[in-house]
C-alpha positions in Angstrom: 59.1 -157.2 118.7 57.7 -154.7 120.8 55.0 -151.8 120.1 58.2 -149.5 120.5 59.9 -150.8 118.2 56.7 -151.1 115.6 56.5 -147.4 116.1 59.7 -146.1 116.1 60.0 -148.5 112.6 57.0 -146.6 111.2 58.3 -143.3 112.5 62.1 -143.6 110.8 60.0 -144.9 107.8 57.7 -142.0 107.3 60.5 -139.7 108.0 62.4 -140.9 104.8 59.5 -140.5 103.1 58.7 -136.9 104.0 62.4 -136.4 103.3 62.2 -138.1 99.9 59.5 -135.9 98.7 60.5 -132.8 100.7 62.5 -131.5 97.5 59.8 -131.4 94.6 57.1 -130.1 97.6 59.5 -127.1 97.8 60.3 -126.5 94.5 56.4 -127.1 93.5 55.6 -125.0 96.0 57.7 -122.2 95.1 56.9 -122.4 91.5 53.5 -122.1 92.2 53.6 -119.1 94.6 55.6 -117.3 91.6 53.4 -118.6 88.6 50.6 -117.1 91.2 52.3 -113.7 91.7 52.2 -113.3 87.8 49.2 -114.2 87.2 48.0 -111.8 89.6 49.8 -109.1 88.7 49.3 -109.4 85.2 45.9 -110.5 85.4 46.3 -113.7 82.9 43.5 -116.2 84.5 44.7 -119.0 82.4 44.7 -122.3 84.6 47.1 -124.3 82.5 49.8 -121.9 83.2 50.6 -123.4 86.8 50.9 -126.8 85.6 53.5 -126.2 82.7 56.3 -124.5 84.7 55.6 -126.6 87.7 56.1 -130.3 86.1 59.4 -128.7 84.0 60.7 -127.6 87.3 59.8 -130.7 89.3 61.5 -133.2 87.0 64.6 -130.7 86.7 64.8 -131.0 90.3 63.9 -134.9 90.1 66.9 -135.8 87.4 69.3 -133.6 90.0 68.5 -135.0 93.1 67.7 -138.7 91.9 71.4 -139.9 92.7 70.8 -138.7 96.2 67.3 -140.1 96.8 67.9 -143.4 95.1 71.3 -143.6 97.6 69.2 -142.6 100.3 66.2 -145.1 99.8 68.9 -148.3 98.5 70.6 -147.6 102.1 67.5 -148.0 103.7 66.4 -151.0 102.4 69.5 -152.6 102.3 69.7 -151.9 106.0 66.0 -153.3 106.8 67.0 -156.5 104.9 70.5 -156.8 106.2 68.5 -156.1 110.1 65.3 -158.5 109.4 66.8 -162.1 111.1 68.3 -160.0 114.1 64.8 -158.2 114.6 62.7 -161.6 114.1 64.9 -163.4 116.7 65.2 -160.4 118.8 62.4 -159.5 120.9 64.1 -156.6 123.0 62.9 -154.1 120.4 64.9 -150.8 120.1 68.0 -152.4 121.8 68.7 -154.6 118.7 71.5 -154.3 116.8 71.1 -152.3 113.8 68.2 -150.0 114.6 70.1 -147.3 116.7 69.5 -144.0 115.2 73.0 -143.1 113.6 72.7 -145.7 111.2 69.0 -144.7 110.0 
């Protein structure tokens, strides 16, 4: 294995990660910038009102899009395992089969 391939595998890795999460960050997000808007408008200070709508929201969007993250993170590991002998015989790194970026 070479340092190219060690970082490319971290890269791929952390970008399923970031695009695993990247659905309650948004929805979070946006909850939090309206919960905000109300508050200031209506001048409520209450600090347990950003929590309440915020996990509600999140797990909505968690039970929606679970099918497609669970799909997208078996398909991963099934393709790290299925890879794993090729890459520890292999030592020409990025040019191994299995690792090519269509199938990540």
């Amino acid at each position: 294995m070479t340092v190219e391939f060690v970082v490319d595998f971290g890269r791929r890795a952390m970008e399923l990660i970031l695009l695993l999460s990247l659905p309650m960050l948004l929805v979070g997000l946006a909850i939090g910038l309206l919960v905000s808007v109300f508050q200031a408008t209506t001048q409520i200070q209450e600090m347990t009102l950003q929590f309440i709508p915020k996990i509600v929201c999140i797990t909505l969007v968690l039970v929606v899009t679970g099918p497609w993250l669970l799909d997208m993170l078996l398909d991963y590991t099934t393709q790290i395992l299925e890879n794993f002998p090729q890459w520890i015989r292999s030592t020409e790194g990025l040019t191994t089969p299995g690792l090519t970026p269509a199938e990540m």
